[in-house]
C-alpha positions in Angstrom: -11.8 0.1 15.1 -10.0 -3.1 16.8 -8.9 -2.0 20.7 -6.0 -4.4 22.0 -7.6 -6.1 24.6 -5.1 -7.4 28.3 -3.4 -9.7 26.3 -1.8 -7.2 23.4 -1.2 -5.0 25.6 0.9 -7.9 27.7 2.6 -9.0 24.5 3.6 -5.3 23.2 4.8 -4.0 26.3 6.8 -7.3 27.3 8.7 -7.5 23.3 9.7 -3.7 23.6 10.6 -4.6 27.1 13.5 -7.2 25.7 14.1 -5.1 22.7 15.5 -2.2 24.9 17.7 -5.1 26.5 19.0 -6.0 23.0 19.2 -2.5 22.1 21.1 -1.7 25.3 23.4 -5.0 24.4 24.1 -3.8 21.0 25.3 0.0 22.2 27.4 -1.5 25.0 29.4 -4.1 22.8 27.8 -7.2 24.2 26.4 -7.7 20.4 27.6 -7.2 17.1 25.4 -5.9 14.3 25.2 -8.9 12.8 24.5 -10.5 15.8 22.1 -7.7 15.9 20.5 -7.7 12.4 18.0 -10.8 13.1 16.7 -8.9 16.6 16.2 -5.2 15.1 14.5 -6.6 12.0 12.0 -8.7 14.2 10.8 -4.9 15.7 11.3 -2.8 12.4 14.1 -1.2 12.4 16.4 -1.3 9.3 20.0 -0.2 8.5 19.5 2.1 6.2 22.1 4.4 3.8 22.4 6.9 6.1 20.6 6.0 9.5 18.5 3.3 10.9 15.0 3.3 9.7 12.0 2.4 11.5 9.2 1.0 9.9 5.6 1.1 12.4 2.9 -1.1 11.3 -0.8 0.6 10.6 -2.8 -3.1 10.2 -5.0 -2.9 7.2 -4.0 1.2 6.9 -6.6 1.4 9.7 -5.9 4.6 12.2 -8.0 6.8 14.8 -6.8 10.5 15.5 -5.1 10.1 18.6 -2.8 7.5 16.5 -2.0 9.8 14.0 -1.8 12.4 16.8 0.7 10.3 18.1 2.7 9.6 15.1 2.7 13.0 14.8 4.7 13.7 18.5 7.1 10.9 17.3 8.2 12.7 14.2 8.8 15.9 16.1 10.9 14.4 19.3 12.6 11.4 17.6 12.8 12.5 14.1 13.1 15.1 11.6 9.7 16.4 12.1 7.5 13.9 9.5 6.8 10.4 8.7 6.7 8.2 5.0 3.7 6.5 4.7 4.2 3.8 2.5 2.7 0.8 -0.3 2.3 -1.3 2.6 -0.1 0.8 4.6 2.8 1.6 7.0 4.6 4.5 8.2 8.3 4.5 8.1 10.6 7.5 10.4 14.5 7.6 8.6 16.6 9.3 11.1 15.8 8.2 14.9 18.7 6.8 17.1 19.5 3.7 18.2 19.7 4.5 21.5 16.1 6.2 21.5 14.2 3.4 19.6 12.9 2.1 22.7 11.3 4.8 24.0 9.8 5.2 20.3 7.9 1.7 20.9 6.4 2.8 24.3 5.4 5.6 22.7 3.9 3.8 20.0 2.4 1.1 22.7 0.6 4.0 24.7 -1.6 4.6 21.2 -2.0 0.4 20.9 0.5 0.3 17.8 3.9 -1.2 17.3 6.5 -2.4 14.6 6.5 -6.1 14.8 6.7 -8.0 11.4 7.0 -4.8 9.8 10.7 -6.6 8.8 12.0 -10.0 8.6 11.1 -13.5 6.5 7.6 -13.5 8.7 4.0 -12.6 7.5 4.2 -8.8 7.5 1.5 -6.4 7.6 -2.0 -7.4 6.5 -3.2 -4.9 4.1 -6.8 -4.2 3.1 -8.9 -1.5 0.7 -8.6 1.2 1.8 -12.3 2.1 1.3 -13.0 -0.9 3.4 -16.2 -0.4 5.3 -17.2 2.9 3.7 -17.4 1.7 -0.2 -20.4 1.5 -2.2 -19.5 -1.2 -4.5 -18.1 -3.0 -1.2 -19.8 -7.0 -0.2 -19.0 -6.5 3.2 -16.4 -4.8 5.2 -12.9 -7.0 4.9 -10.8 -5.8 7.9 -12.2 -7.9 10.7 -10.9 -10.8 8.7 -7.9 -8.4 8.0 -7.9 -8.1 11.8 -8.3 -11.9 12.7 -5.1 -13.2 9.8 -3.1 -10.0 11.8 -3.7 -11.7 15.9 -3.3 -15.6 14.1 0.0 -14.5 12.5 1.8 -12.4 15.4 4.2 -14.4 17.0 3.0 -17.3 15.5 5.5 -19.9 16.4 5.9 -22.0 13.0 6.2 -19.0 10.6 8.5 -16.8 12.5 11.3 -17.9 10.1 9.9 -18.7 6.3 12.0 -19.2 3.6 11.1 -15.1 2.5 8.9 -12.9 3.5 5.2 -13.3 3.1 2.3 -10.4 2.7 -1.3 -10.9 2.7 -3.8 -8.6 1.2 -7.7 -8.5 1.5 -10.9 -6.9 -0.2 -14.4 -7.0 0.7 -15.4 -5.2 -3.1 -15.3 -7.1 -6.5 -13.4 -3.7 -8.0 -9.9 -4.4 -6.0 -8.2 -1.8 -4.5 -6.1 -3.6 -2.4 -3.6 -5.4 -5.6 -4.3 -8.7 -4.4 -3.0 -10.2 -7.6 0.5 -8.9 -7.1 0.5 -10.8 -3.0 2.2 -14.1 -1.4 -1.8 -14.6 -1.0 -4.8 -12.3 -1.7 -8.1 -12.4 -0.3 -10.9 -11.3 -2.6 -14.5 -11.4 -0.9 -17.1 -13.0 -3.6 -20.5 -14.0 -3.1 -22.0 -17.4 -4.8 -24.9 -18.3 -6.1 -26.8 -18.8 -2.8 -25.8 -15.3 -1.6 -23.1 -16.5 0.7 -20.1 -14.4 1.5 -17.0 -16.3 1.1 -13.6 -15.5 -0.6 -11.6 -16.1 -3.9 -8.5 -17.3 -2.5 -5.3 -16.4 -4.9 -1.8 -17.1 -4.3 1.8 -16.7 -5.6 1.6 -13.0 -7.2 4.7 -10.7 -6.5 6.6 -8.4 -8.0 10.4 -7.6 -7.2 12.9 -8.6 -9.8 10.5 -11.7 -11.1 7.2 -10.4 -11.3 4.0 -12.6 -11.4 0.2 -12.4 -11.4 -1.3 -14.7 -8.3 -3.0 -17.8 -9.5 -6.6 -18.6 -8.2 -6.4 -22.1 -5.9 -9.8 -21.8 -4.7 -12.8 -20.1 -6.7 -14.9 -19.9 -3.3 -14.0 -20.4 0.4 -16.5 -20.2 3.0 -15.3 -17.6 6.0 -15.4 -20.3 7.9 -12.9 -21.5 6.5 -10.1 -19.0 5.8 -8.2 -18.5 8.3 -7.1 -22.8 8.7 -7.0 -22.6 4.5 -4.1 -19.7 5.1 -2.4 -21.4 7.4 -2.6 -24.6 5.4 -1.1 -22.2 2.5 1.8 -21.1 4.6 2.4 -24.3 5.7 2.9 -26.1 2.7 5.3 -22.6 1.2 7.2 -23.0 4.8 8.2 -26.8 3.9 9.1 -26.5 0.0 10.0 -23.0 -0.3 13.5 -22.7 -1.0 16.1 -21.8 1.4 19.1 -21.8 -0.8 18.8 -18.9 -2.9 17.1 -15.7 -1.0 15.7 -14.5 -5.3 14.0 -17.8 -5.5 12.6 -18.1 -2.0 8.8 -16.3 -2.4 6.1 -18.0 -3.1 5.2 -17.6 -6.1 8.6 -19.6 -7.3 7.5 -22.3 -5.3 4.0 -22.6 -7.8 5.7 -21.5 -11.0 8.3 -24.4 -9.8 5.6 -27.2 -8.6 2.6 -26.1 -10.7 -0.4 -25.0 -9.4 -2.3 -28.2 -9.5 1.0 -30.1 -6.8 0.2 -27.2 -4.5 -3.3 -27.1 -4.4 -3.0 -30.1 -3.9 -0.7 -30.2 -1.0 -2.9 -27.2 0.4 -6.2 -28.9 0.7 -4.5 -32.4 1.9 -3.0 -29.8 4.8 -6.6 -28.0 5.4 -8.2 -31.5 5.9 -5.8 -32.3 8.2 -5.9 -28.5 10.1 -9.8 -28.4 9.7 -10.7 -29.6 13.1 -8.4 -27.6 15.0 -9.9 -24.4 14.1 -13.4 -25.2 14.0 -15.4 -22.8 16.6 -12.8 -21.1 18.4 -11.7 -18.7 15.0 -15.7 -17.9 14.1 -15.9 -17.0 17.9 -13.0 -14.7 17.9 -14.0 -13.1 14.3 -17.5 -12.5 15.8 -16.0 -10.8 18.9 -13.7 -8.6 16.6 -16.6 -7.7 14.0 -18.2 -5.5 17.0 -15.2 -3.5 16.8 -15.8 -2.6 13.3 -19.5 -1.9 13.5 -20.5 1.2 11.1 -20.1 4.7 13.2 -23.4 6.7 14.0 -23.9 8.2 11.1 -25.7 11.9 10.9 -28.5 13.5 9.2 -28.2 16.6 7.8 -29.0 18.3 4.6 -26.3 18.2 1.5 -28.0 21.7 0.1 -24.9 23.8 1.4 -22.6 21.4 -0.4 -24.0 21.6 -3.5 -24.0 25.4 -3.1 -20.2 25.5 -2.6 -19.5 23.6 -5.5 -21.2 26.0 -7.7 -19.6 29.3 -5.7 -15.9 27.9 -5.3 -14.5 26.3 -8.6 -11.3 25.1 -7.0 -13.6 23.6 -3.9 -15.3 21.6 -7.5 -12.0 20.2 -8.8 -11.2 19.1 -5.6 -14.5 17.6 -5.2 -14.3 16.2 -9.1 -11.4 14.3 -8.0 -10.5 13.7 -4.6 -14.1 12.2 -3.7 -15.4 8.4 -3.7 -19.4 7.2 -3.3 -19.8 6.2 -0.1 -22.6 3.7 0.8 -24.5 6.3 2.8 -25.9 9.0 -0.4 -25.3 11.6 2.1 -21.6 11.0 2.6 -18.6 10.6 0.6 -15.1 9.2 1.2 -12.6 11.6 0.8 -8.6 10.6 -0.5 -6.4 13.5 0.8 -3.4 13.8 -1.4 -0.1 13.6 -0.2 1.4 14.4 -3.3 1.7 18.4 -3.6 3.4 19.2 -6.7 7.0 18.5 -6.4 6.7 17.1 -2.6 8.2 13.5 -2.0 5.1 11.5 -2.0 4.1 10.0 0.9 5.7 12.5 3.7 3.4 13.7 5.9 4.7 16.5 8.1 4.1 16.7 11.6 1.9 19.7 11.7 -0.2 17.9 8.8 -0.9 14.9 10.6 -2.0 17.0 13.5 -4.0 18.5 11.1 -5.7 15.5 9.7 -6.2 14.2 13.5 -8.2 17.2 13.9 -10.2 16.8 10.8 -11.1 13.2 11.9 -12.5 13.9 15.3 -14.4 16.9 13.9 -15.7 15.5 11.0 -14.7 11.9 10.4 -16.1 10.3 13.1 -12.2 10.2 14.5 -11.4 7.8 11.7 -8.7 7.9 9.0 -6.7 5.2 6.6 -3.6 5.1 5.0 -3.8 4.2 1.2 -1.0 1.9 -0.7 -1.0 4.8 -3.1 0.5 6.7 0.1 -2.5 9.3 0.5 -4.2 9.6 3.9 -8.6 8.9 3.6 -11.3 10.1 6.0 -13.6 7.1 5.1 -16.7 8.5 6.6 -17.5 12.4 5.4 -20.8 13.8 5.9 -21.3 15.7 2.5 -21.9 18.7 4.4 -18.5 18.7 6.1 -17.1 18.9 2.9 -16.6 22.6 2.5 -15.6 23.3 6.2 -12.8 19.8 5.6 -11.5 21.7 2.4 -10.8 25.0 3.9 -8.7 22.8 7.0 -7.2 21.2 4.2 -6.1 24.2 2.0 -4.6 25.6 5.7 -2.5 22.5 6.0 -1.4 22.8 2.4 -3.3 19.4 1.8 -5.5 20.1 -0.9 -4.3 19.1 -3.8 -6.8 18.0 -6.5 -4.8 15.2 -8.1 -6.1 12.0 -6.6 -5.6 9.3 -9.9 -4.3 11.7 -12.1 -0.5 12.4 -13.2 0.6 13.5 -10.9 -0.7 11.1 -8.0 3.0 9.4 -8.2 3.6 6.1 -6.1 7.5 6.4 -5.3 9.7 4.1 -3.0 12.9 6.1 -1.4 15.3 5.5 -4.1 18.7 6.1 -3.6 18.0 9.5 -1.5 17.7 6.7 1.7 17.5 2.7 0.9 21.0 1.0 0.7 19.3 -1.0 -2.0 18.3 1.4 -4.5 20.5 1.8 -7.3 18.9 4.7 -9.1 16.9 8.2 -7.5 13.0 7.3 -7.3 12.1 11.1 -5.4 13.6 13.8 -7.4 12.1 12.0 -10.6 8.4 11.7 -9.3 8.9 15.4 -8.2 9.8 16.6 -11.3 7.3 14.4 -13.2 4.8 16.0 -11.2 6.0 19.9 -11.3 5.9 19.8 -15.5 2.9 18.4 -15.8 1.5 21.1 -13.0 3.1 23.2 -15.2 1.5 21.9 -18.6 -1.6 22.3 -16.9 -2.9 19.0 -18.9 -3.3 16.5 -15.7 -7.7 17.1 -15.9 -7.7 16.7 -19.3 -5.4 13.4 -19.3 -7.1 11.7 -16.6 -6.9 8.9 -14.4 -3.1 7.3 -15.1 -1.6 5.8 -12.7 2.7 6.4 -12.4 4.4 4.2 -10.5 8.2 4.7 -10.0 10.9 2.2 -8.1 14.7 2.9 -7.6 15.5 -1.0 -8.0 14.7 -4.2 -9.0 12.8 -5.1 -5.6 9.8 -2.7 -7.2 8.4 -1.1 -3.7 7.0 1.6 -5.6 5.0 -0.9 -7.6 6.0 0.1 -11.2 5.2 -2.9 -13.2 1.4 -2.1 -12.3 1.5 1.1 -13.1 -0.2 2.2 -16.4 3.2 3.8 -17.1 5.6 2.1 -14.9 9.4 3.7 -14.3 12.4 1.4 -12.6 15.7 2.8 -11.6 18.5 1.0 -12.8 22.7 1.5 -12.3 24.4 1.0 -15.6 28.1 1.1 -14.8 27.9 3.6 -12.6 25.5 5.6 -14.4 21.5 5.9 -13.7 18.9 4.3 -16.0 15.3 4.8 -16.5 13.6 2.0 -18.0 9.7 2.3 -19.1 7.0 -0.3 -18.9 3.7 0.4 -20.3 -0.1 -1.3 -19.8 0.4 -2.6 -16.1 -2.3 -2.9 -14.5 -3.3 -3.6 -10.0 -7.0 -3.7 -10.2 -8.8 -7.1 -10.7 -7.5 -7.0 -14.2 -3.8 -7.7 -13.3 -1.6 -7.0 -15.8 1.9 -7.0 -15.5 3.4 -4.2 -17.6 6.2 -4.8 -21.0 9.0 -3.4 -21.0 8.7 -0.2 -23.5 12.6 -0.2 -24.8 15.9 1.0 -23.9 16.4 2.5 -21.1 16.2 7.1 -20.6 19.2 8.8 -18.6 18.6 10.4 -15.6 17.9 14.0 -17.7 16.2 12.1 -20.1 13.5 10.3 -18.5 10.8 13.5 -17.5 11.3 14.6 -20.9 10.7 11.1 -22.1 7.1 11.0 -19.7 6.1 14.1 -20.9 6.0 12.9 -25.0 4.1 9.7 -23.8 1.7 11.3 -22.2 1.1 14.2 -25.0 1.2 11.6 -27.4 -1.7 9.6 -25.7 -3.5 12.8 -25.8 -3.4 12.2 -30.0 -4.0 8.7 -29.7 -7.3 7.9 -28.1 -10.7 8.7 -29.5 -12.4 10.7 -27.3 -11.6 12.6 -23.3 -13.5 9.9 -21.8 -10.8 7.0 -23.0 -8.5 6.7 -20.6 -4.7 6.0 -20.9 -5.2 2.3 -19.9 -8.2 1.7 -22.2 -6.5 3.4 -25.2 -3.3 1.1 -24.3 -5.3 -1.9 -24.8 -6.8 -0.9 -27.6 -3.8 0.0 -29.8 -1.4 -2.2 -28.1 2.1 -1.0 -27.2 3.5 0.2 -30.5 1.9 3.1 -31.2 3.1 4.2 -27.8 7.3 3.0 -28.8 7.0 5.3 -31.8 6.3 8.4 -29.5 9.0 7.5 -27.0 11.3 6.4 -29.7 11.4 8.8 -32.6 14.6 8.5 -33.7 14.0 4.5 -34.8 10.7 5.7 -35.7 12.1 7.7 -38.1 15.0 5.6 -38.8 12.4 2.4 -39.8 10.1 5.0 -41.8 13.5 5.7 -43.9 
């Protein structure tokens, strides 16, 4: 993992150092929230429905156990005793006080994290796979690039103030587990026909109220070259994106609006110019930051006692069935810890269980762990052996749920239970989803589908990539399920259609529970998945379940 070096730690300490003056301004009158607004957002902190929120930054989900650890003693002493870890590879704490956010980023500081451009129209956190480094479909590991785009973009004085804000996401595997179709820019790592590493550059994806699927302005980019091609990108978004209308300010309004072909244009005209600038000094720093990421030690051991617990301990073999990834050591394996109990919010981690997974690191993960857009926690690095002794840890921090990619593995923003912008409940309804289907005992036999639920229009939970996505809408006064089907975040972008009319609030689990049953009918064998039988059929098939009342009307 990256350690800050004298500088960082300069640069942390001396920001919280002026944000406890502006906090101390704020309490004593000597600023008014909107005068404020601009300075909290710039360290992470949100006004939220009820409370201020603070929002810490975890670059590229990375984390080592005296982080979490730390994390961990916040929640308790500042908070309400757990953290939300979130589709950005962040963790966000709902009910601290103004007056003791301060001492929060010291805190934070001590470990070497902090909340800056965790808020605000700047480049926010870079997000990565969260296999990265452990994979076995992986080119090479993607976070020291991750790494270098998170020191070029802190503070950086041109793009402190953008016309919106701008997220970055990055993949060293060719199966993408980082959505880098749906980012301001995504980074995919691809190797060409010489066997050099470079990356597919894509740019102007998004979702929020007008979604779109990136476009592809450069089919190979040396490493070399990245990090003066992004800033050529931002540079040319910073000039024409617009600044007159906060809906149509992102990026990927300014290529639908000047075509791909003027802003590629623009972009390499920029690079030439940029080129010389960066040549040297950026390949030095990303070979001084690559050492930090060098593979751990792993260990040899035998796997026999693993394969012996699978055999004695069937609920040890579910979990195994689906909560494990191939690593690129044979004799390990990555393991995704759900945070998603049945009928827990998804995403909150109590205290005690991220004390728990700190533990499970240093003993067995070689004291590293990720955070996951899908908001589970991952010990990348698991000796197969470990495996039985992590479980039993796991089942005593009520953490092992065997659900990873299946039903109930819901991606849910806060809703309306916390965000002053949701206009329709996101938790309760990803809870519920998941209790019936725990209770229909079908989620192993339907498979990997992935749910994906926001409370408004600004999607944070992701749902028009969801296989079956769900977005909470007000309908004078009244909530509103609507259903997309077919979307898709993996290299295959998709962005999913809108099913119908939307479900009430008491109508919407009910509503889940027929599609899903009614897939069951559809495909043509257990090993098609909901996706693949989607595809196949088209959407129809899937209308007539969720609509049989003009199913039945049109058959009449």
């Amino acid at each position: 993992m990256y350690s800050y070096n004298d500088f960082d730690a300069a640069f942390v300490a001396e920001r919280n150092k002026q944000f406890r003056a502006q906090v101390q301004r704020r309490i004593d009158g000597s600023l008014t929230e909107d005068e404020f607004k601009p300075l909290r957002l710039m360290n992470g902190l949100y006004l939220q429905l009820h409370a201020y929120m603070l929002r810490v930054a975890i670059p590229y989900g990375t984390l080592n156990a005296a982080q979490m650890d730390q994390l961990a003693f916040i929640a308790d002493k500042f908070d309400k005793g757990y953290g939300h870890f979130t589709t950005r590879q962040n963790i966000q704490y709902n009910w601290p006080k103004l007056t003791e956010v301060p001492d929060i980023l010291d805190a934070l500081a001590e470990v070497e994290m902090h909340a800056l451009q965790t808020s605000g129209n700047t480049i926010r956190n870079v997000t990565a796979d969260h296999f990265a480094g452990a994979a076995a479909d992986e080119i090479a590991d993607p976070r020291p690039i991750a790494e270098l785009l998170r020191q070029w973009s802190t503070d950086h004085p041109e793009f402190q103030f953008l016309p919106r804000k701008f997220k970055i996401a990055v993949t060293g595997s060719p199966n993408d587990r980082a959505v880098t179709r749906a980012h301001d820019i995504g980074l995919r790592m691809v190797r060409n026909d010489a066997g050099e590493n470079g990356f597919e550059v894509i740019v102007g994806g998004g979702l929020g109220r007008t979604p779109m699927v990136g476009k592809v302005i450069r089919d190979f980019l040396p490493v070399a070259d990245l990090l003066a091609y992004v800033e050529a990108i931002v540079s040319v978004y910073n000039l024409l994106g617009r600044r007159d209308n906060k809906y149509k300010a992102r990026i990927k309004i300014t290529v639908h609006e000047n075509g791909l072909e003027t802003i590629r244009d623009m972009v390499e005209s920029r690079f030439e110019q940029i080129k010389p600038g960066f040549t040297g000094f950026d390949q030095d720093l990303l070979a001084q930051i690559e050492h930090a990421f060098a593979p751990p030690a792993f260990k040899t051991a035998g796997t026999e006692g693993y394969e012996a617990a699978r055999l004695a301990n069937p609920a040890f073999r579910s979990w195994t069935d689906t909560n494990l990834t191939a690593h690129k050591n044979d004799d390990y394996a990555i393991v995704s810890v759900s945070i998603k109990k049945h009928g827990n919010t998804p995403g909150d981690a109590t205290s005690d269980q991220m004390r728990a997974l700190a533990q499970i690191a240093r003993d067995y993960g070689h004291d590293e762990l990720r955070i996951s857009h899908e908001q589970n926690v991952i010990l990348p690095h698991v000796h197969k052996s470990d495996l039985p002794a992590i479980y039993a840890a796991l089942r005593a921090a009520d953490l092992a749920t065997a659900n990873i990619g299946l039903v109930s593995d819901i991606i849910a923003c806060p809703g309306m239970d916390y965000c002053a912008l949701a206009t329709a409940r996101s938790i309760p309804v990803a809870q519920q989803i998941a209790t019936r289907f725990d209770e229909l005992k079908v989620e192993h036999d339907v498979g990997p589908l992935k749910i994906k639920i926001s409370g408004c229009i600004n999607a944070c939970g992701h749902h028009h990539v969801g296989h079956i996505g769900i977005l909470g809408l007000d309908r004078a006064g009244v909530e509103n399920y609507q259903i997309t089907l077919g979307g898709d975040g993996t290299e295959d972008t998709h962005i999913g259609e809108r099913a119908g009319p939307g479900f009430a609030y008491d109508e919407i689990v009910p509503a889940i529970e027929r599609l899903v049953l009614g897939y069951l009918d559809l495909r043509t064998d257990p090993e098609e998945t909901f996706i693949q039988t989607f595809r196949r059929l088209g959407a129809e098939p899937f209308k007539a379940i969720l609509y049989p009342e003009k199913e039945a009307q049109n058959a009449a």
